[in-house]
C-alpha positions as a printed Julia matrix, in Angstrom:
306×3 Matrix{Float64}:
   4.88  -71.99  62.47
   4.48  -71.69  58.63
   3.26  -68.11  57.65
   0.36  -69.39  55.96
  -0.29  -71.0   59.24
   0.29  -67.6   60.97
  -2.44  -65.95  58.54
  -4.55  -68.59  59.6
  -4.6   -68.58  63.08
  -4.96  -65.06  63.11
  -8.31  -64.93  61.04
  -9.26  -67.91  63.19
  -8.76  -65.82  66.34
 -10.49  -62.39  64.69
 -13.7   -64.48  64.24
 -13.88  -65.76  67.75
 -13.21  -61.97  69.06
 -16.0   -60.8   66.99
 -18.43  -64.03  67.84
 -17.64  -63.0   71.54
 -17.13  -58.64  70.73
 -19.76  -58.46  68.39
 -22.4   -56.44  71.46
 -19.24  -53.76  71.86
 -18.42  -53.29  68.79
 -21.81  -53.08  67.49
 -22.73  -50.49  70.43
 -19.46  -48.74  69.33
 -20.18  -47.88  65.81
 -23.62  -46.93  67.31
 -22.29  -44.47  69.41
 -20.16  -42.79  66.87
 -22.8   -42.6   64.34
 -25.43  -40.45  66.91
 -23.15  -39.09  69.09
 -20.82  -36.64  67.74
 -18.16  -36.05  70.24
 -17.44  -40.11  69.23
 -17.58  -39.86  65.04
 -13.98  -40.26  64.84
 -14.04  -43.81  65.58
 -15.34  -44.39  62.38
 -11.9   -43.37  61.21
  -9.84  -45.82  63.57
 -10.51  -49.26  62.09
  -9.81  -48.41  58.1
  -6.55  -46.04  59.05
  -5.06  -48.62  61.18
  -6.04  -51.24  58.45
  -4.74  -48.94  55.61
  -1.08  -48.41  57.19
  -0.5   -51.75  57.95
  -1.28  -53.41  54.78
   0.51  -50.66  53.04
   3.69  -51.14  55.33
   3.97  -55.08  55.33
   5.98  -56.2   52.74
   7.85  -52.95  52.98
   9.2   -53.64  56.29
   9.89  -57.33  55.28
   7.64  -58.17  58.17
   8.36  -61.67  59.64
   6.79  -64.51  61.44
   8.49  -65.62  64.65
   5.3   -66.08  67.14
   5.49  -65.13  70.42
   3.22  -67.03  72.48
   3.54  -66.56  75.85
   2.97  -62.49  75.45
  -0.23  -63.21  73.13
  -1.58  -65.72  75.8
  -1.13  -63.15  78.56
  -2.75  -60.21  76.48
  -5.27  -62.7   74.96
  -6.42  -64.03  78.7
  -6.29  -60.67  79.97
  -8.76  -59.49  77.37
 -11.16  -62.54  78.46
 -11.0   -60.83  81.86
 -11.82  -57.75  81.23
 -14.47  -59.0   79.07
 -15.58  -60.96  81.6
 -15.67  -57.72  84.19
 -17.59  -55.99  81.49
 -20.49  -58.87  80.71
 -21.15  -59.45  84.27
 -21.43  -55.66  85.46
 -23.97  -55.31  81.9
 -25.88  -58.63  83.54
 -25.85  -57.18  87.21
 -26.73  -53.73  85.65
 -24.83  -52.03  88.92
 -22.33  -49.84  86.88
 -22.86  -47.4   83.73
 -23.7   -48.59  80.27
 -21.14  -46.36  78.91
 -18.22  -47.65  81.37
 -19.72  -51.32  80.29
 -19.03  -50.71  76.82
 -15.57  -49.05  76.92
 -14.4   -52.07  79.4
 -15.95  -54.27  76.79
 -14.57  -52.2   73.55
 -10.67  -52.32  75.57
 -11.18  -56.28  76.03
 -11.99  -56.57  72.4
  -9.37  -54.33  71.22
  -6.58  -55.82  73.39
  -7.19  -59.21  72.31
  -6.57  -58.13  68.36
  -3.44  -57.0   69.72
  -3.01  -59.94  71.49
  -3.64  -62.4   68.63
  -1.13  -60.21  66.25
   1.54  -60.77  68.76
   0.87  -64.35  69.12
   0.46  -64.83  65.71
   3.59  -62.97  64.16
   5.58  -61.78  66.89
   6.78  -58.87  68.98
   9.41  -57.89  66.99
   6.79  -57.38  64.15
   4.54  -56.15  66.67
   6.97  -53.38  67.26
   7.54  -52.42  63.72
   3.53  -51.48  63.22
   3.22  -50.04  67.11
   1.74  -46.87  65.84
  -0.98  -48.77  63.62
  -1.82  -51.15  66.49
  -1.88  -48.89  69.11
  -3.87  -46.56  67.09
  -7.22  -49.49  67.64
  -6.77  -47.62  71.77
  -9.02  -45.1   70.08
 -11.74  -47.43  69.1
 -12.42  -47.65  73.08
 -15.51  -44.64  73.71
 -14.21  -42.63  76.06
 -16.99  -43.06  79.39
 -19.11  -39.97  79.87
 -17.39  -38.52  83.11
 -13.96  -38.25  81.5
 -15.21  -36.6   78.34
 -17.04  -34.05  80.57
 -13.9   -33.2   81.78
 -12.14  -32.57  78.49
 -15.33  -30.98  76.72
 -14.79  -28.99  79.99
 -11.4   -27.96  79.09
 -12.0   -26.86  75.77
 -15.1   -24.5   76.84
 -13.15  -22.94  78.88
 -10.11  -22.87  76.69
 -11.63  -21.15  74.07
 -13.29  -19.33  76.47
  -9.98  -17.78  76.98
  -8.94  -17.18  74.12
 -12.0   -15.73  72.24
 -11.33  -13.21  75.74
  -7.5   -12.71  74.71
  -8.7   -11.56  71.23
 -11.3    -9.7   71.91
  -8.65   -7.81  74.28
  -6.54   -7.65  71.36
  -9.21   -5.62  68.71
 -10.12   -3.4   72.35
 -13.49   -4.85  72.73
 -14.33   -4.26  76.06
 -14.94   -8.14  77.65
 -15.91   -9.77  80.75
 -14.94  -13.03  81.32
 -17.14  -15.29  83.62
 -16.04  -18.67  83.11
 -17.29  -20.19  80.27
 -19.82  -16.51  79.66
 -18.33  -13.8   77.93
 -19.83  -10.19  78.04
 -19.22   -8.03  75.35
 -21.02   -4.5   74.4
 -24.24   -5.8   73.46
 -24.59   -9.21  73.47
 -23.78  -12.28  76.15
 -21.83  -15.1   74.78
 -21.73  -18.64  76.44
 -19.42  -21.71  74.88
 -21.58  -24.64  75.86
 -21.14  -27.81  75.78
 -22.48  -27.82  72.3
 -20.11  -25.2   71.34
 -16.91  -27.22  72.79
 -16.23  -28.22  69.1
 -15.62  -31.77  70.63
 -16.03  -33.38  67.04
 -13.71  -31.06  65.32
 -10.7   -31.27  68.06
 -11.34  -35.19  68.19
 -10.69  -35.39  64.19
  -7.66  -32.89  64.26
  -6.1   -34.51  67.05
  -6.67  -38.08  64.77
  -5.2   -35.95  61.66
  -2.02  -34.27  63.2
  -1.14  -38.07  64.57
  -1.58  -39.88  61.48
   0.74  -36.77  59.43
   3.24  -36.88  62.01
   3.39  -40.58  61.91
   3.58  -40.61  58.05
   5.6   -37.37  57.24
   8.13  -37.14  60.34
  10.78  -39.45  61.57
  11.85  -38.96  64.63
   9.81  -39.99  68.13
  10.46  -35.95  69.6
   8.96  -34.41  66.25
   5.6   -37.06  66.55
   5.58  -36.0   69.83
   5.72  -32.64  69.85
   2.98  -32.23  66.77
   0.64  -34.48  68.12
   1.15  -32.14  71.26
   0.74  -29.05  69.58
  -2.84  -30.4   68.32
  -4.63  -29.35  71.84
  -3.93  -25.86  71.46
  -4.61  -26.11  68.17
  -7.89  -26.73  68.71
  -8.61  -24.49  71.34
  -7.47  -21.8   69.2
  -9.88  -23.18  66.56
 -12.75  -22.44  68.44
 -12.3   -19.43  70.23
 -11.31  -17.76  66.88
 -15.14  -19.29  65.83
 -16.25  -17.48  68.99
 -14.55  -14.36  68.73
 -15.36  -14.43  64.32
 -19.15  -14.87  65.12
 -19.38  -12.34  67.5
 -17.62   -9.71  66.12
 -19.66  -10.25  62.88
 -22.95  -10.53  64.92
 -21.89   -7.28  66.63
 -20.87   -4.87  63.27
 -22.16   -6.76  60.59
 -25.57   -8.31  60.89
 -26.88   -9.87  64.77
 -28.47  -12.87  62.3
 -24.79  -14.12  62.1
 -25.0   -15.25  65.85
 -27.24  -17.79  65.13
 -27.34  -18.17  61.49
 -25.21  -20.92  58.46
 -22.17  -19.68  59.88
 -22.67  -20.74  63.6
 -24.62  -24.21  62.77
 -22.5   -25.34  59.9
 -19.39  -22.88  59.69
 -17.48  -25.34  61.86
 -15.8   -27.23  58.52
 -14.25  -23.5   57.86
 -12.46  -23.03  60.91
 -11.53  -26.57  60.86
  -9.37  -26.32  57.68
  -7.85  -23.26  59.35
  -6.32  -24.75  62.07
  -5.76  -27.71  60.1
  -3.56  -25.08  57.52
  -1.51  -23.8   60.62
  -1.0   -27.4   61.74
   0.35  -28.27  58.25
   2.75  -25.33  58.73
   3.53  -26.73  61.77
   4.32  -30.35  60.42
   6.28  -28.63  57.08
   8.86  -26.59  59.72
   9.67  -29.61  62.04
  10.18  -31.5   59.06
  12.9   -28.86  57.86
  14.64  -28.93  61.51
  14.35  -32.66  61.32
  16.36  -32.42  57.8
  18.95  -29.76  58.89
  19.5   -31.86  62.13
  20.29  -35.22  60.05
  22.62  -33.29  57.56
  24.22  -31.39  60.15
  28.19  -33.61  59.92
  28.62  -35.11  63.56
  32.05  -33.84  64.99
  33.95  -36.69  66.54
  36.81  -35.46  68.97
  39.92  -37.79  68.78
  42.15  -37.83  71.7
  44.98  -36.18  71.41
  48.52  -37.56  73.03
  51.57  -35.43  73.83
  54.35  -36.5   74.37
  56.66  -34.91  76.81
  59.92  -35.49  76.5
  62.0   -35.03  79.81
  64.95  -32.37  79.64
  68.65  -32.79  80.06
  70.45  -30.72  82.43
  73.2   -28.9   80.57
């Protein structure tokens, strides 16, 4: 297969996934533009885009199609699709399990069509970009209860641990703190859901760009959780502490609705930090000279009686 053939089977194949996507991916952007535990999918599509195109004639990408592995991903995606369409006509599962079924159909079968197109050895070279379209799938409600879950209670526990540290006296009942004075609950609204979703997306799109090696990606894009449960009990614990000895109008006043940017750049600083030292390790480990030991033969030479 020519390359401009490549280019154009691939196109050919985008436009049938969007004749036959359009409903998910429509009811996707949806989603992220209401709902705001889902606004970072707005960033998937144009990052994924952007680091490919920027990558491809730098990595002398080829075309060598692989067409069995396309077919399989590319009828796999039909069947999921198919799953999702008939549970939306039946109506006898959840409209948001419908759409992530039907988002994951459409998202494998771009993957699909890239590796039937160009290949799985070019496939492999832009595995972060493609992989990196997993996050246009909404997550369904019931698992992001669980992690808005975690991070209430996370910074729960950590707005307690400071708290402990300036010798405020605190009682910690789940997700309900009790200070002197004032009663402090991290709801659901209070998760910072939106603000852990983008750092997470950050730290894995630094790592990818400004690290090398696959421990170092790891181990940032790791470091992001308690990152951002450290974000927001530091939010809980700043609020309260101001609310208590400055002015009670800071509990519910700019600071509390919109002071979440703030706090963001914060632990987006420390993550920075974060990304600038395991660079440095990752430099000092690739200068350190590699010590090769050589066997060493002795000879023994047998003595003569005298």
């Amino acid at each position: 297969m020519s390359p401009s053939s490549a280019y154009v089977r691939f196109a050919l194949l985008l436009l049938v996934s969007l004749a036959i996507g359009w409903h998910a991916l429509v009811a996707t952007f949806a989603l992220a533009l209401r709902n705001d535990a889902y606004t970072h999918i707005l960033l998937i599509l144009p990052i994924s885009l952007a680091l490919i195109a920027s990558d491809w004639r730098s990595r002398h990408a080829q075309v060598r199609p692989n067409l069995g592995a396309g077919l399989a991903l590319l009828g796999f995606a039909v069947l999921l699709g198919s799953i999702a369409g008939g549970w939306r006509r039946a109506g006898n599962s959840a409209a948001d399990l419908q759409l992530a079924i039907g988002m994951l159909a459409l998202v494998i079968w771009w993957i699909g069509a890239f590796i039937g197109c160009f290949g799985a050895r070019t496939a492999r070279m832009f595995v972060f970009p493609i992989g990196f379209l997993l996050w246009l799938v909404p997550c369904p409600e019931f698992a992001l209860n669980y992690v808005v879950s975690f991070l209430q209670r996370g910074s729960a526990s950590v707005a307690h641990l400071l708290f402990s540290v300036a010798h405020v006296p605190v009682v910690q009942d789940g997700v309900v703190l009790t200070v002197p004075g004032i009663i402090l609950e991290v709801a659901k609204e209070c998760s910072s859901i939106r603000s852990s979703m983008m750092l997470l997306i950050t730290g894995m799109v630094l790592a990818q760009l400004l690290l090398r090696t696959q421990w170092a990606k790891i181990l940032v894009t790791l470091a992001v959780i308690p990152f951002a449960i450290a974000k927001n009990g530091l939010r809980v614990f700043v609020l309260a502490m101001l609310g208590l000895y400055v002015d009670p109008s800071y509990l519910n006043g700019r600071l509390h609705h919109n002071g979440g940017i703030l706090f963001f750049l914060v632990s987006l600083g420390g993550l920075l930090v974060l990304l600038w030292l395991t660079a440095r390790v990752e430099r000092t480990t690739a200068a350190r000279p590699e010590v090769k030991y050589l066997p060493t033969t002795i000879a023994l030479q047998k003595s003569t009686p005298q």
